[in-house]
N, C-alpha and C positions, 0 to 999 in steps of 0.2 A: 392319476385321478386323486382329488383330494378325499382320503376319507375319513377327515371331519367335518364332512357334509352330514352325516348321517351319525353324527355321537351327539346322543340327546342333551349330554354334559355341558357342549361345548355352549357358552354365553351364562352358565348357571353360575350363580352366586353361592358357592358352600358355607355355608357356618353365617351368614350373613356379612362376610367378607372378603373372600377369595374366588375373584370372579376368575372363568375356566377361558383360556382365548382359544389356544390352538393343542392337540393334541400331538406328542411329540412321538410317542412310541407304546408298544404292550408288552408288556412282558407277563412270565409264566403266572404271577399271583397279584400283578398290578399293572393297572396304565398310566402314564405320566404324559403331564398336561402342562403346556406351559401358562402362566397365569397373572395376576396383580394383584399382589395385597391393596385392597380399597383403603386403608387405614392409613397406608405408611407409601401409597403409591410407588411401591415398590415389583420391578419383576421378579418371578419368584416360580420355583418348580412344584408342578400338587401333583403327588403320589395317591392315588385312588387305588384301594383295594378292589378287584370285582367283586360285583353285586352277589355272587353265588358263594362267596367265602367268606363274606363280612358277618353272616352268618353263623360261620366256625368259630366259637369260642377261640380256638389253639392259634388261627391265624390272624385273629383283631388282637391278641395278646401280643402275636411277635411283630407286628404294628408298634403296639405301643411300647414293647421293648427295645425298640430299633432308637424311636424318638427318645429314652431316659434313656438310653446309650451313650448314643452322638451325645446330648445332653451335656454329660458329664465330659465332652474333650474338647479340648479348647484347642486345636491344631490347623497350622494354613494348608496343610492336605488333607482334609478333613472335611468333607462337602458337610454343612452345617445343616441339621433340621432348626426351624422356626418353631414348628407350633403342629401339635396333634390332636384331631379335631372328629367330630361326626356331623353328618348331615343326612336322616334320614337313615336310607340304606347306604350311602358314601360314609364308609371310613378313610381317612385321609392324613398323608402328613404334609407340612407345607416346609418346602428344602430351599437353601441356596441355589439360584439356577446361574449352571455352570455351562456359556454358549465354545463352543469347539468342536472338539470329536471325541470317542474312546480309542482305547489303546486296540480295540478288535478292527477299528478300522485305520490304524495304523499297520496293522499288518498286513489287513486286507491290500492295502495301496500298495505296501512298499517287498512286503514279504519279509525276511531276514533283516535285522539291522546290525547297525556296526558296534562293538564293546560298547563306545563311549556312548551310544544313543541309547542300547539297553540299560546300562548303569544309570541315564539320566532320567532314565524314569523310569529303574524300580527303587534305587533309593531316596527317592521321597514318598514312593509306597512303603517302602520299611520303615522310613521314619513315622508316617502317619498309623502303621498297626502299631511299631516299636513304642508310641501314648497309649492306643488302645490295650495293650500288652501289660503296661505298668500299671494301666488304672484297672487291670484285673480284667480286660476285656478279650473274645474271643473272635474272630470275623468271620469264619469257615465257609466264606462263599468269593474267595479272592480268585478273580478269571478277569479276563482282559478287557468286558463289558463291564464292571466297577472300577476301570479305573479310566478317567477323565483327564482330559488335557484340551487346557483353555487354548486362545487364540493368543493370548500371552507366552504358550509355553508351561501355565504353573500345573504340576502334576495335584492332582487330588483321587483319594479313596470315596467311593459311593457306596449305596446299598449296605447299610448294616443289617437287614432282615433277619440274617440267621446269626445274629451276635448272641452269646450269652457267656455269663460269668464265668471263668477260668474255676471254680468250685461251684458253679452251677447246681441247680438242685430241680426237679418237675416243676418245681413251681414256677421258676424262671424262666424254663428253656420250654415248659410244654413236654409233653410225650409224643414222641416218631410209635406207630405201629410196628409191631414185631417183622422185621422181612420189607421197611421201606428203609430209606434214606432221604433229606430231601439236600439237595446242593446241586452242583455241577459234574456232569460225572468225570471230566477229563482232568478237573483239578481237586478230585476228594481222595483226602489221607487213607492206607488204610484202616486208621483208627478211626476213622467216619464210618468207614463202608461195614466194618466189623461191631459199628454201633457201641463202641467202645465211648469213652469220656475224651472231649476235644480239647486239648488246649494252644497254649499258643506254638507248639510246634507241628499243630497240622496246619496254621497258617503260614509256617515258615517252610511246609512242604508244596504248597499252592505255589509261594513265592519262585520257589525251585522250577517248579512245572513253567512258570511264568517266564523267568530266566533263558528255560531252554527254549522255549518256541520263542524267545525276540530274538537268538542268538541261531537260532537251524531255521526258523520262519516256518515248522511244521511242531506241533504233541508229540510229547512221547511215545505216547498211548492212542494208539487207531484202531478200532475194528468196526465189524457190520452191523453193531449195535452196543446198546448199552455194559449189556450181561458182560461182552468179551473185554470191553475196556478197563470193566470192576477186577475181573479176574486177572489183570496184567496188572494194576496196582499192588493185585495180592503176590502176586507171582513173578513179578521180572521187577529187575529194577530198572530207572531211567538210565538209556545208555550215555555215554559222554557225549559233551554237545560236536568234538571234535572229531570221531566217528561221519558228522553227517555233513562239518565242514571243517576241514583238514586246515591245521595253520594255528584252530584257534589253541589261547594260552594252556598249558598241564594244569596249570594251577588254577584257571577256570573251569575245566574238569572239576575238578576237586571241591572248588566249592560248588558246583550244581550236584555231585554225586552225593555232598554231604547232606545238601540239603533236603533233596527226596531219598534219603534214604528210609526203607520200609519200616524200619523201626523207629519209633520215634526217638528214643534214649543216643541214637546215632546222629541226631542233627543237632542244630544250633540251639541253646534253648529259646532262645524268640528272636523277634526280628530284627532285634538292637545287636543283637550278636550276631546275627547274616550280614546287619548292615556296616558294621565296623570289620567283618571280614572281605566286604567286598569294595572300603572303601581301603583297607591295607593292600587288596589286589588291586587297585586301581593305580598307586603308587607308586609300585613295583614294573606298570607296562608303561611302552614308549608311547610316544603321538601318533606313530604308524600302526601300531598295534590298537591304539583304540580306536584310530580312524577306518582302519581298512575293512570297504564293504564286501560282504559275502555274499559267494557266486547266488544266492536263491535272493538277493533283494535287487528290486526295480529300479530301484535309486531314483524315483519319482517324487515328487513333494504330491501327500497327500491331501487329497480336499477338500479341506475341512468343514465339516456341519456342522446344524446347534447337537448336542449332546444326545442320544438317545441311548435307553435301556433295550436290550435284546429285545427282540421280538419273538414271538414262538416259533420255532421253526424246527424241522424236523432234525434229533439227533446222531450220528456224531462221528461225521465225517475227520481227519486226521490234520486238514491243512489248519495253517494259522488263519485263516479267512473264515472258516467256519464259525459260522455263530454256538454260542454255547446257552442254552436256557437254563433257569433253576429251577428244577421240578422236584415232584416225587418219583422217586426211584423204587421199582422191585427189585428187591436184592434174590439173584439163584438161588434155587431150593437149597444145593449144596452150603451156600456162604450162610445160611437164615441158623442162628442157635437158639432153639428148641427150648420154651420153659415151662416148666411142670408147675402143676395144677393140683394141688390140694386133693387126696383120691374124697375125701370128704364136701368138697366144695361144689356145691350146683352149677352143671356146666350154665354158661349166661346165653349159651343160644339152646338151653330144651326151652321144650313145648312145654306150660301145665300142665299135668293129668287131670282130663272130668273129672277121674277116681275118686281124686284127692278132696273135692267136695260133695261130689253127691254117696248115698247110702248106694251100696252093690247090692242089684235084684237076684235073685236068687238064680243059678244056672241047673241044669242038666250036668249028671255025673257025664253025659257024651261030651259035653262041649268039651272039655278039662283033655279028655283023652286026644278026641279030635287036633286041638292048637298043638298038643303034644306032638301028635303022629307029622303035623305040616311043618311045626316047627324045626323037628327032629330031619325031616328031608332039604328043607332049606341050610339046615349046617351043614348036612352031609354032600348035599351037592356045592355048597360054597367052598367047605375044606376040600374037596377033589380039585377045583377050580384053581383053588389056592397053592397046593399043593401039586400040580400037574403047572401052573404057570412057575410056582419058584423051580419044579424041573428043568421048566424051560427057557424061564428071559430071569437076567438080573440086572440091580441096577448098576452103570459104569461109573468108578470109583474114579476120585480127581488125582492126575497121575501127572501132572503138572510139573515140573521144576525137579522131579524124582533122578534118579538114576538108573539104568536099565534095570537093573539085578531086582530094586527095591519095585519100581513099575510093574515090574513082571511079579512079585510077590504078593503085590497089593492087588492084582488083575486077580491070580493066583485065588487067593483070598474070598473073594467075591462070586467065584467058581468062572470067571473068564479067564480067557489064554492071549497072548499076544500077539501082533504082527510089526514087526519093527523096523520101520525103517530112517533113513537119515538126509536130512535137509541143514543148511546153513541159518547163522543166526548169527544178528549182529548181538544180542541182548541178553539170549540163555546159554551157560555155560558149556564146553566140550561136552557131552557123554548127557545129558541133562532133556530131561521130555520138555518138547513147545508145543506138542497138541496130540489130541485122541482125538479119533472117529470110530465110532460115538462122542461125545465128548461129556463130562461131568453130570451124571442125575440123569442123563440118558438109559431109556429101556432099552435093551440089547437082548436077542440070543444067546444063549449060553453057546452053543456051536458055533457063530461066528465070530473070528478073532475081532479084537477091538485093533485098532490100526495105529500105533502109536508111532510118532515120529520124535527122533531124538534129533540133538542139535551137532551138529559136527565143529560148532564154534562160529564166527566169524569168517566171510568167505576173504579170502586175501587172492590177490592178482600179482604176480613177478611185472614190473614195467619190462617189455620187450628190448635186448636191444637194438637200435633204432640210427646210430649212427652211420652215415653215408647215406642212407635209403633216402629216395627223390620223399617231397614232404605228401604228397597224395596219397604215396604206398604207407609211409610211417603214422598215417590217420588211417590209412583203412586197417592196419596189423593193430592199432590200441584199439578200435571198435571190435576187431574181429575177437579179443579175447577178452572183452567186456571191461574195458576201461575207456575214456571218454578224451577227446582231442581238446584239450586248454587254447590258450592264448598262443600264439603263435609270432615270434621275433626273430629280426634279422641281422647276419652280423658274420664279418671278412671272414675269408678263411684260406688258406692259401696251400693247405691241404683238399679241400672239398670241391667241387666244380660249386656254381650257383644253386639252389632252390636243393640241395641238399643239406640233408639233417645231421646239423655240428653235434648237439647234445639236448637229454630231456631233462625235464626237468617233475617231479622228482627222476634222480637218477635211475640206469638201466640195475635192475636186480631187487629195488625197494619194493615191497608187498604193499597195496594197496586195496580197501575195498571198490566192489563193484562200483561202477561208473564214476570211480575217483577222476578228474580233470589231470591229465601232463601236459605240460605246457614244450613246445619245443622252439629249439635256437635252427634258424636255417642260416644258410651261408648265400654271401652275398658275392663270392667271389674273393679272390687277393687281394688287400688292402692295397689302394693307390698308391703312386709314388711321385714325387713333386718330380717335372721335367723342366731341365737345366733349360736357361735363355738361349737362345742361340740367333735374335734377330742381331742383324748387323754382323756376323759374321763371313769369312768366306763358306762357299756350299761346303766343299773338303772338310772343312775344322770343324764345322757344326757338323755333321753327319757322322764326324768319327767320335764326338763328344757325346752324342745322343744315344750309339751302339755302344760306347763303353758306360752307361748307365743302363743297359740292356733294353731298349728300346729300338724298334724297326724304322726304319728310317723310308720315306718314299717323296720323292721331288715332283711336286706338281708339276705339268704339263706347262699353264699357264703362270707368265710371268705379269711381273705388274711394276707400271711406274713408281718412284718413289723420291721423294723431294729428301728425305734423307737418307738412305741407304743409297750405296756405291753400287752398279750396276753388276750385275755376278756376285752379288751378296745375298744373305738371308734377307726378305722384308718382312713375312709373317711365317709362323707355326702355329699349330694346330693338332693336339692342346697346345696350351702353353702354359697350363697351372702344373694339375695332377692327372696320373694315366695309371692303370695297373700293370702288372708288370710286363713286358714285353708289346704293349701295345705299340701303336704306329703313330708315327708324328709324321705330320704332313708339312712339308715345306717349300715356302712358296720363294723365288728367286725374285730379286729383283731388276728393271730393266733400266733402273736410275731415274732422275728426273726427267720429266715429257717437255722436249723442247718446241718448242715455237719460233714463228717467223717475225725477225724486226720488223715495224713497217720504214720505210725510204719517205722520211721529213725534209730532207734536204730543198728549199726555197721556200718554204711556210715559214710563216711569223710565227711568234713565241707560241702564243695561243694555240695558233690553229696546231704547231708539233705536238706539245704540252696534249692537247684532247686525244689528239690520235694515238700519241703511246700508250696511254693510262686506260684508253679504251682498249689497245689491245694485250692491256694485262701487264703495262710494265712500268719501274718508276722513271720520273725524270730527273736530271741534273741540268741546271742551265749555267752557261759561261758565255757574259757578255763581252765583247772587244771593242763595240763601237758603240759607248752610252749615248748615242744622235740617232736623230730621226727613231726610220721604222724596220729597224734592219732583219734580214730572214736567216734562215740558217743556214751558215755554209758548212757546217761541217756535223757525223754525229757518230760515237763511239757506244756499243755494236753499230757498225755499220748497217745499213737494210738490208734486209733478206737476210742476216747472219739468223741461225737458229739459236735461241736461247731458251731459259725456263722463264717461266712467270714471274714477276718479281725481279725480274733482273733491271739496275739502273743504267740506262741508256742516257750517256750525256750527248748534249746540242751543245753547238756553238754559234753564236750569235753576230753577223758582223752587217 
């Protein structure tokens, strides 16, 4: 269903010259319209704030900080603003309109891509922040719905919304509420989330995050909601992209591990330095290395639409397909840090007191006692409350990334006890907590243990060995202990019967994670052996020449004429190329050339002999004695009725 049927926008003229045609998408604090500059008859993208936030001082400022952003960068990855405009209640920017696709629906098609197709288009995203960067710029909203790819191929960076100055100040950037965030959550630093100051290496952790999901086709960072995702930025790091697909480079490891790492002082200082390190790895790998597609991509060519910004949609599912929106975020009670308030300063949510204006009438010495006496039971029954609940529930402390000893101190602490037990983990270290139940800022019992699970490391698999076993057994034993059947190849063996398993691949004893791929070699049987000629020989010498290359030797039943072979000779074998070892050659005798019957020419004229031989298959020779008249044939060599082969010349003689 079209629905810009029903957007009052669509046909309106902004600003008196940015007529609105068709709506392309909405996103979390804008909808983008495709449109024409009337002036410059130019197509052209309008970004419309909604109507409910143009309102918001904070959010028509980072409007038009978006627009003197871009502004200042002159880059071809760099989707360019025009012109920043109002109309009424439409605040608006008017952008480059970029027809293709995003990079979210490049994954959505393809899933996983190959080295060379991720590098080819994040390094024109790092060259396009690598300007923003230098010219003091900050983009902290880098996810794979901002970054566009024309029908050409050119990579370009969109959406500056959340850009501000690398020394930023309120004035610039606006003020976040204590306890929000506003970005993406699967690709915010933790120096976003911790509302710390952003600069260019929390876009060069975006970049990271971006990295690994073109390279594994899934986030780092997955859970059932917002809160859990925050808290793995704070607490795990990004595991290496080779973990989730086996093969790729150490040294591309290395630089996605550099890049998201949680500290910012640990990464690159900006994008120019990610992207000169990943153009020195690119280098360094072969054509098959940056060619080769990993098992999670479709290897589909995707198809391609005009350009759309996300749309709202609920978040934040783990696959690369998911859409990602920019909101505002409530950050967990636990993450929110607490700022104190002047003991002299008016809180700004009291009520006035009447008091404070009008004259106080005169009371009853009873009142004064009375509030006393109510007053006095409302503390005393609040402090029992208070008192009898801190007895009994506390709040559960974040025990996250701890060690047992210190988890249990910190439980300890809190007047909880622990329950402990151990699950595998590709991301938190040996001996190291992945979660509590309860979990962080959770109300608990003081008498029920809190359930903490620590990590026992990374689960590893021994590959089975596998050699000799028929290949149905050798795939059900790698399912059976949680490793997965790869590709499957064939190939002689002169040890092995057929459709058994020569060798895996990775080899038998290599630890691998769960549902890692082995690929196995099956056997095809003994490599062939070329069997020697033996047509035109006698039966005897061919038979003994064929067993002394160890081949079985069997004499067909039926023999067969032959225009070349000697009768009681070889005339065909079967094979007669290649056979595996000890196979049987079949060998057919021959019975010699199929003779036939002269015809008896004898009194015919030239003619009438000449027709009759050559009709019944044979050549003529003529020899005249009597150049006169019409003479017949007296004489003619084969004689008639002699049996001959076909072809054979029969002379006449003429007299």
């Amino acid at each position: 269903m079209d629905t810009t049927l029903h957007d009052p926008l669509i046909g309106a003229l902004l600003d008196g010259r940015y007529r609105v045609e068709q709506r392309l998408a909405v996103g979390g604090m804008a909808t983008v319209y495709r449109g024409t500059d009337t002036r410059l008859d130019r197509v052209l993208a309008l970004k419309v704030m909604h109507p409910a936030l143009a309102a918001d001082a904070e959010f028509t400022s980072r409007f038009i900080r978006e627009a003197k952003a871009v502004a200042r960068l002159s880059h071809p990855n760099v989707v360019n603003v025009f012109d920043q405009g109002a109309d009424g209640s439409h605040v608006f920017l008017a952008m480059e309109y970029v027809p293709g696709c995003t990079l979210r629906d490049v994954l959505r098609d393809r899933g996983a891509l190959s080295i060379r197709a991720a590098l080819d288009i994040l390094e024109p995203v790092l060259a396009a922040l690598g300007a923003a960067h230098r010219a003091g710029l900050v983009h902290r909203d880098v996810k794979p719905e901002n970054v566009l790819i024309t029908e050409g191929g050119l990579v370009k960076v969109a959406d500056f919304g959340l850009v501000r100055t690398v020394a930023g100040d309120s004035a610039q950037t606006g003020s976040t509420p204590l306890g929000t965030v506003i970005g993406s959550v699967s690709y915010l630093s933790p120096e976003q989330i911790q509302q710390r100051p952003a600069d260019p290496r929390s876009d060069v952790y975006a970049c990271g995050i971006l990295l690994y999901e073109m390279l594994t086709g899934r986030k780092p960072h997955s859970g059932d909601s917002p809160a859990q995702i925050i808290q793995r930025h704070l607490s795990e790091d990004v595991p290496p992209p080779s973990l989730a697909v086996p093969g790729l480079p150490r040294d591309l490891d290395a630089v996605v591990t550099s890049a998201t790492a949680r500290e910012p002082g640990r990464r690159p200082y900006d994008a120019v330095e990610l992207l000169a390190a990943l153009q020195r790895l690119r280098r360094t790998l072969a054509p098959a290395q940056l060619d080769a597609e990993p098992p999670a991509s479709s290897r589909s060519t995707p198809q391609y639409s005009t350009s759309e910004p996300t749309t709202m949609l609920p978040a934040v599912p783990g696959g690369a397909g998911a859409p990602e929106p920019t909101s505002v975020l409530e950050l967990p009670s636990d993450l929110v840090m607490p700022q104190s308030r002047p003991y002299d300063e008016p809180s700004p949510y009291a009520e006035p007191s009447p008091y404070d204006e009008a004259p106080r009438p005169r009371r009853s010495r009873r009142g004064p006692i009375t509030v006393a006496v109510l007053t006095a039971l409302v503390v005393a029954v609040g402090l029992a409350t208070w008192l009898l609940s801190g007895a009994l529930y506390a709040t559960t402390p974040s025990v996250l990334g701890l060690g047992r000893d210190a988890a249990s101190a910190r439980l300890s602490a809190a007047g909880l006890t622990a329950s402990f037990t151990e699950a595998f983990s590709e991301t938190v270290a040996r001996g190291q907590v992945i979660e509590s139940d309860p979990g962080p800022g959770a109300r608990t019992r003081k008498d029920d243990p809190v359930k903490v699970v620590l990590s026992k490391g990374p689960e590893r698999i021994a590959v089975p060995r596998l050699a000799g076993r028929p290949l149905d057994e050798a795939r059900r034993q790698l399912t059976d202990v949680g490793l997965a059947p790869g590709t499957t190849t064939a190939d002689f063996s002169d040890a092995l019967p057929p459709g058994a398993v020569i060798s895996s691949s990775p080899e038998a004893g290599r630890e691998l994670a769960r549902e890692t791929p082995v690929s196995l070699v099956v056997s095809k049987g003994p490599a062939p052996l070329p069997v020697p000629p033996v047509v035109g020989l006698r039966v005897d010498e061919a038979q003994a020449r064929l067993t002394d290359q160890g081949f079985t030797v069997q004499i067909s039943p039926e023999q067969v004429f032959s225009d070349t072979v000697d009768a009681g000779s070889v005339a065909a074998q079967d094979p007669d190329d290649r056979a595996g070892p000890g196979a049987t050659v079949t060998l057919t005798v021959s019975k010699g050339p199929q003779l036939f019957p002269v015809p008896d020419v004898r009194g015919k004229t030239e003619d009438e002999a000449t027709a009759t031989l050559q009709a019944a298959g044979f050549d003529v020779r003529v020899v005249r004695l009597n150049p006169f008249g019409n003479p017949a044939v007296r004489n003619q060599s084969p004689g008639g009725d002699d049996q001959k082969p076909k072809g054979t010349t029969v002379t006449i003689v003429l007299l």
